[in-house]
N, C-alpha and C positions, 0 to 999 in steps of 0.2 A: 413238653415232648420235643419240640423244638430245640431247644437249647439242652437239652442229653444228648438230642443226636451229632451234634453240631461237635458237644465235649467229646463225645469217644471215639467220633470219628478222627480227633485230630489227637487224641490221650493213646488211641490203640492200631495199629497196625499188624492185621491180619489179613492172608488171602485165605478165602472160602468159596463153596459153590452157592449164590443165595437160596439157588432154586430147588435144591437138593436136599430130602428127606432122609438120609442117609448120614456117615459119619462124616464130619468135615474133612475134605480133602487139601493138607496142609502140604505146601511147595515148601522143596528145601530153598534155605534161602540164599546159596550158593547157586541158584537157577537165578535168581534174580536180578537183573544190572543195571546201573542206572549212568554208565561212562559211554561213550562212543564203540556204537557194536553192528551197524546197518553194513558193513561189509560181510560181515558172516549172513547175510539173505540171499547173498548171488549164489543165483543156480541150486535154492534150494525151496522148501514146500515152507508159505508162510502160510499159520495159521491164527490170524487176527481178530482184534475184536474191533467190532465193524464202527461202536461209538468210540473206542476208545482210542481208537490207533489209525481211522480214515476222516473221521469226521470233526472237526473245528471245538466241538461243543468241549467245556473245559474244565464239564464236573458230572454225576452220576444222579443229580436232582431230577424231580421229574417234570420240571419246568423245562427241562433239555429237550424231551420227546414231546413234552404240551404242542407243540406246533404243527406236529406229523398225525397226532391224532385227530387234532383240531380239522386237517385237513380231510382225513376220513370223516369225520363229524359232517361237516358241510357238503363235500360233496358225493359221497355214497347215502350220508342219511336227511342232509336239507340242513334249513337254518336252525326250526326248532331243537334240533338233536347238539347242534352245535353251541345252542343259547343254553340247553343242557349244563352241557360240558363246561362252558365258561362258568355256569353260575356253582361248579365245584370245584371250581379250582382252588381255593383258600383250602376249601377241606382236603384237596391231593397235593397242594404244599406241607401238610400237617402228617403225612403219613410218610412212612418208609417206601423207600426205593418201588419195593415188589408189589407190597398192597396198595401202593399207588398206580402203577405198572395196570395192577391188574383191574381198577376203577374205570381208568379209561378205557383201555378195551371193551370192557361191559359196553359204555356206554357208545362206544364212536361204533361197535360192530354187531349188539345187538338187534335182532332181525334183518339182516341185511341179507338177499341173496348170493349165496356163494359163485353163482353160476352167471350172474350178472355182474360181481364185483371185479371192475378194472382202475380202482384206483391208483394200485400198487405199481400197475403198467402207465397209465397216463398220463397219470397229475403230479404222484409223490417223486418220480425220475426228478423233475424240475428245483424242487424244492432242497433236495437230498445233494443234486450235484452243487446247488450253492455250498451246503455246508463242508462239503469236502475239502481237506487241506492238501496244497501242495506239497507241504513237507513229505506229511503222511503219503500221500499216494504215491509220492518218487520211492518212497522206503519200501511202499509194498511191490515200485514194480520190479524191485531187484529182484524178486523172490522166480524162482524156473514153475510153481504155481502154487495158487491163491487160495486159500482157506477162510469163507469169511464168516464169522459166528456172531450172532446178534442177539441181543436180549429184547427185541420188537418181533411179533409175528412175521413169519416168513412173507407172507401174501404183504405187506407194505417194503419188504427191503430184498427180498429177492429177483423179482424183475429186473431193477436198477441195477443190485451188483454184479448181476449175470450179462447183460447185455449193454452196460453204458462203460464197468469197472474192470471187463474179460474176470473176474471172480469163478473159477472152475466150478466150486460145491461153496453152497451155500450155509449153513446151519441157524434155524430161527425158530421162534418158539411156533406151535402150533393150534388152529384153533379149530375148538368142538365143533362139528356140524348136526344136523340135528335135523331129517326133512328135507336136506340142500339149505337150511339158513343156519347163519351165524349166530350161535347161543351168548357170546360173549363170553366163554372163558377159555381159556389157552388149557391146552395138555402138558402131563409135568415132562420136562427136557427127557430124552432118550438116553441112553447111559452108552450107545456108540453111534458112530456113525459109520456108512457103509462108504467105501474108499474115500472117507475125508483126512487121514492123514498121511496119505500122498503115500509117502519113502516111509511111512513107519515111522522108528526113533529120531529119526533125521530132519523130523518135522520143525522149524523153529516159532514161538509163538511170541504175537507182540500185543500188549497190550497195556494199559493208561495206571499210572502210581494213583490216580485221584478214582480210580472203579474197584469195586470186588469184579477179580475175574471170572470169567463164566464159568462152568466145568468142565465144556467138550475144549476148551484152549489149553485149562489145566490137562485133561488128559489124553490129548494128541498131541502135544511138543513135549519136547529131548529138554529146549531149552528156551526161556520164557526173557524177554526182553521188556522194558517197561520204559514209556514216555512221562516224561513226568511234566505237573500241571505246568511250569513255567516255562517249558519249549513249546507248548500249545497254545500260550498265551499268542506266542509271537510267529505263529502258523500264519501263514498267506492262503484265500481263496486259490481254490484251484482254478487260473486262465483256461478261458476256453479253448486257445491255441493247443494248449497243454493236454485237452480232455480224447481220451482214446477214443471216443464216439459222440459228436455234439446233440445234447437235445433240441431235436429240428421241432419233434412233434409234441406238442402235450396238450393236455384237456383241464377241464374244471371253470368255475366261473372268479374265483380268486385269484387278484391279481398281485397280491403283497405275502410277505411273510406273515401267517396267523397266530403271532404270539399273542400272551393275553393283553395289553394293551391295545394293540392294534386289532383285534379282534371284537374288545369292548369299543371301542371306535367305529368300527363298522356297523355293531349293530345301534350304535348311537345315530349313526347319520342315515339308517336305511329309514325313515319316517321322510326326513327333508328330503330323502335321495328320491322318492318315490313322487311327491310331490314335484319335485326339479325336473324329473324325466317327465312328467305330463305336462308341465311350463315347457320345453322344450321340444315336446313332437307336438303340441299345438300353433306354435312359433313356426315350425318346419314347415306344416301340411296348410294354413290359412295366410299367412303373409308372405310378399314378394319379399326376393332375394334382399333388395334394397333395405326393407324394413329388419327382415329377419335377421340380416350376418351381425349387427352392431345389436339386439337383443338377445341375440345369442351369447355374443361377446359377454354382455356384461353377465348372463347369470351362468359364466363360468368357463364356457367351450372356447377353445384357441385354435387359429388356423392361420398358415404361414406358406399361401400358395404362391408359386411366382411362375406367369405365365409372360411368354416375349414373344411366342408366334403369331403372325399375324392374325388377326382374327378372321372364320370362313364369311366369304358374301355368301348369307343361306338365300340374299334377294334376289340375286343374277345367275345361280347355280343351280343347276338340275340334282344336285342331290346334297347330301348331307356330308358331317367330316367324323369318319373311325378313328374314335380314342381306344388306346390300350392302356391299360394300368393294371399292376398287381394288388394284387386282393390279399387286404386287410381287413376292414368290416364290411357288412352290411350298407354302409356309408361312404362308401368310396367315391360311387356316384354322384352323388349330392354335393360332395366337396367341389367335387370336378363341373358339375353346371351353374354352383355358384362362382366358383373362380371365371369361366367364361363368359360367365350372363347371358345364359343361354337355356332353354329348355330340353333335355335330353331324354332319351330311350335307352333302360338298363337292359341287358339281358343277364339271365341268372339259369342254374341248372336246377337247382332247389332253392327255393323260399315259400316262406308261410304265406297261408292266406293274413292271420294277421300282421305280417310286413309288409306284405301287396296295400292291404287297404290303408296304411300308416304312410308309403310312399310319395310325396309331394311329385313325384315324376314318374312317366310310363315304363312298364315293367313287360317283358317276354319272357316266358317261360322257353328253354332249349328243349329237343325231345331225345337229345343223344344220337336222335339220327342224322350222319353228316348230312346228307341231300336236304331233308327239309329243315335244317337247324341253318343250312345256305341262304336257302328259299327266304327263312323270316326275316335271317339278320338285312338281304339284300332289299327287301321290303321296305323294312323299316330306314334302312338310308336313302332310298328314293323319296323319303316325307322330312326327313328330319336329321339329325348329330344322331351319332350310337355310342354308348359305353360298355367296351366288351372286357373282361379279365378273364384272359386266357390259362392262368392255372388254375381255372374250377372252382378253388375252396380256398380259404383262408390259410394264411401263414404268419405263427407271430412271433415268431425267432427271424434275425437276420439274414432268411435264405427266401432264393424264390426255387416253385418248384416248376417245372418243365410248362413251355407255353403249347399248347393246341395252335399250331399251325392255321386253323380254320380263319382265323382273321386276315391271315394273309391276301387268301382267295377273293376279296371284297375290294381289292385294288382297281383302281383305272374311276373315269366317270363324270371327271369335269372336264374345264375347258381345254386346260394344259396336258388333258391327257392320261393323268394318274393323280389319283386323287392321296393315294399316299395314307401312310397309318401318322397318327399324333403320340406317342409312347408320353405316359404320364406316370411318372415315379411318387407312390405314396410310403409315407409314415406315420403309423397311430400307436399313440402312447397314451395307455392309460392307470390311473393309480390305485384302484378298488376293485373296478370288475372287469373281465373280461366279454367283448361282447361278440364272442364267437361260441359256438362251441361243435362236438362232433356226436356228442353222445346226449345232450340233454333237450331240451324243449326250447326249438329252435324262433320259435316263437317270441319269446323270451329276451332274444338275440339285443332288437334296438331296446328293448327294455334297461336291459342292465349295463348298456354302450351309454344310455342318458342319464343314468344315474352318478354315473362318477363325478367328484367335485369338478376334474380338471382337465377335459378327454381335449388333447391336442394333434392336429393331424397338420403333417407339413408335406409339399407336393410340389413339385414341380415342372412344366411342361418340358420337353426335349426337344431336338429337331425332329420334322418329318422325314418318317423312311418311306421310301419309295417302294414300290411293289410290280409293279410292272415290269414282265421280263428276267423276272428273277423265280427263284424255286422258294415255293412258299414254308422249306421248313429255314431255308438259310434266313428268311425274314423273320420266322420266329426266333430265331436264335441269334438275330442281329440284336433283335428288339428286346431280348432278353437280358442278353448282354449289358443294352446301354441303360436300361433301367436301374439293374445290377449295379454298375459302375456309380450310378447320379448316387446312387442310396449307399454304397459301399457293402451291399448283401452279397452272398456267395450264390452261385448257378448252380443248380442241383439238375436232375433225370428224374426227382421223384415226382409221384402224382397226386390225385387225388385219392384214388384206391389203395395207395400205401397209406397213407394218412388213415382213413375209414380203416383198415384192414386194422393199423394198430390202435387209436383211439377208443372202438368201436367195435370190431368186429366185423364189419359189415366192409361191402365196397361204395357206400356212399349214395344209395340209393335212398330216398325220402319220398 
């Protein structure tokens, strides 16, 4: 079966609707071109196809979309749905384009709540904007506006095109619901679309020599354009610099691409991974620093802190010294009292009880209310060091978001008078999982941060800023700044509640 399909695909050359129960609708082939023609899109309505003519991918297999499903697999339905999916893939290598198409769907969307489902918003943005080509997306931005039609369910590639791609209308296939849950099959294509083709006649459509084109491309363009598989070979990712909206925020516990290789990998190492993370929060929470960082080291964790400040006399000093650092995991902490050799106090907005009791260091819970969330913080430095991270919630793109001023306020209190903030710049990189999340079982969190073969965090102390005297949002926004700087991250305004709002839904309340 394999090898027919292989023959006629390269013996015959037809454009057709695949999806379409109707007569085939056959392009003239004087619509068709394959010479230098991206000047005719200026200031006109391009109507694209979305694998064919934005994305990198440089054939119409279904090994191309295996990875986007995979991602729904995992994180809307868990691992077993995704161990599923893996163990069919030989068999959705064997089948044609559609009936493959339509396998996975079944499988990555059946029973899934529709009203719950945010993968499409959260996770797959991440994934999607990798495979976007530069070429492609400069071609499409000539166009006065954007047509994008997809042969993937809308709910995984409309989010994305609509708010990361400016993509005006959308067109994707669509799936049954049944109750509010996902049946797993798609409804067949609609034969118009309501203002998808802009100007009418004047519509131009672009789309890939190595796909059958869709129908809604065949029949809202004048005139149809085609990339052929050898200028996609040598497509460039699209630079972030480049990208009209960066992905600040995403969700899911997957940290790599999940094609099937890497995907059979993962679920190869999650037995030892699991084992590894119990070696390593018992290492954490029963042995001193001393013992702990070099048995750390060796079963696999890397850590590349460099601190030059002097260190605080906590023997001659009436109180303790505030570190700031941006938040990255759950462990941010931890890096930062093993790098001083010191015992310290986290304070946190939300955390699990089972992270409270995994903690090797004292934890506060904040109550949101500025006066008594004052009250503790100033408590707890009158006994001891505090580790505060002033944006709330985690960030695992290169940005920080807005710092809560409130540290500022904890200024003055030793001998010279002010006791000063310590600004502590972190970075965590990890290869497997991600050990944040906004939407799922937070619990979970150090779980799947010790699982990874090679989780490396690098940090660095700063100069102390001074506080006293000064307006405590200019301190936050010194201190933002220089952390910014040490890491080379961009300063944002956003927060925690933009974060929750898109992630999630919610404004972050746990």
């Amino acid at each position: 079966m394999f090898f027919i399909r292989v023959l006629l695909r390269r013996l015959t050359y037809t454009v057709y609707s695949p999806h379409r129960k109707t007569t085939t609708h056959i392009v003239n082939p004087s619509k068709l071109q394959k010479h230098p023609w991206k000047e005719k899109l200026v200031d006109r309505t391009v109507v694209f196809d979305v694998e064919g003519a934005l994305l990198r991918s440089s054939s119409s297999e279904n090994n191309t979309f295996f990875h986007y499903f995979m991602v729904v697999a995992l994180e809307g339905g868990g691992f077993m749905r995704g161990l599923v999916l893996l163990l069919l893939y030989p068999l959705i290598c064997c089948l044609n384009e559609e009936v493959g198409l339509k396998v996975m769907v079944m499988v990555s969307f059946f029973g899934l709540r529709r009203q719950g489902f945010r993968v499409g918003r959260s996770v797959l943005p991440k994934h999607l904007m990798e495979d976007v080509g530069l070429e492609g997306f400069e071609m499409l931005r000539k166009g006065k506006r954007r047509v994008g039609v997809s042969c993937l369910p809308e709910v995984m590639v409309g989010a994305f095109l609509r708010e990361y791609m400016e993509v005006e209308v959308v067109v994707g296939r669509k799936l049954k619901v049944v109750g509010g849950f996902y049946v797993g099959l798609m409804e067949e294509e609609e034969e118009m679309v309501d203002g998808g083709g802009g100007d009418g006649d004047g519509a131009v459509g672009v789309g890939s020599s190595g796909r059958s084109l869709p129908h809604h491309l065949l029949s809202l363009s004048k005139e149809i354009y085609l990339v052929t598989e050898s200028e996609k070979k040598n497509w460039h990712p699209l630079p972030k610099e480049s990208q009209p909206k960066p992905v600040i925020f995403h969700d899911g516990r997957i940290a790599f691409k999940p094609t099937p290789t890497a995907t059979l990998s993962m679920f190869l190492w999650l037995p030892f991974g699991l084992v590894l993370a119990l070696f390593r929060a018992l290492v954490f929470l029963y042995l001193p620093y001393k013992l702990a960082v070099p048995l750390l080291g060796f079963s696999g964790m890397k850590a590349r802190i460099k601190c030059e400040f002097p260190p605080h006399a906590t023997t001659t000093s009436t109180t303790g010294q505030l570190f700031v650092c941006n938040h990255r995991t759950l462990l941010d902490p931890l890096y930062i009292s093993a790098a001083v050799e010191r015992p310290m106090t986290a304070v946190t907005y939300s955390l699990s009880r089972l992270s409270e009791l995994m903690s090797p260091i004292r934890t506060i819970r904040l109550t949101r209310n500025r006066d008594e969330d004052r009250r503790r913080m100033e408590a707890m430095l009158r006994v001891g060091d505090l580790v505060v991270c002033p944006e709330g919630t985690t960030c695992r793109e290169p940005f920080l978001l807005r710092f809560s001023p409130l540290f500022a306020e904890l200024g003055g209190g030793d001998e010279d008078g002010d006791r000063g903030v310590v600004p502590f710049a972190i970075h965590s990189e990890v290869g497997m999982f991600y050990g944040t999340t906004a939407s799922g079982l937070k619990c979970l969190d150090p779980v799947f941060y010790l699982m990874n073969p090679g989780p490396c965090y690098v940090g660095k102390a700063l100069d102390r800023v001074r506080t006293v005297g000064r307006d405590r949002v200019e301190v936050a926004n010194r201190v933002q700044r220089a952390i910014g700087e040490a890491l080379g991250y961009q300063c944002t305004m956003l927060t925690r509640r933009d974060k929750y709002l898109m992630l999630a839904g919610n404004e972050g309340y746990v």
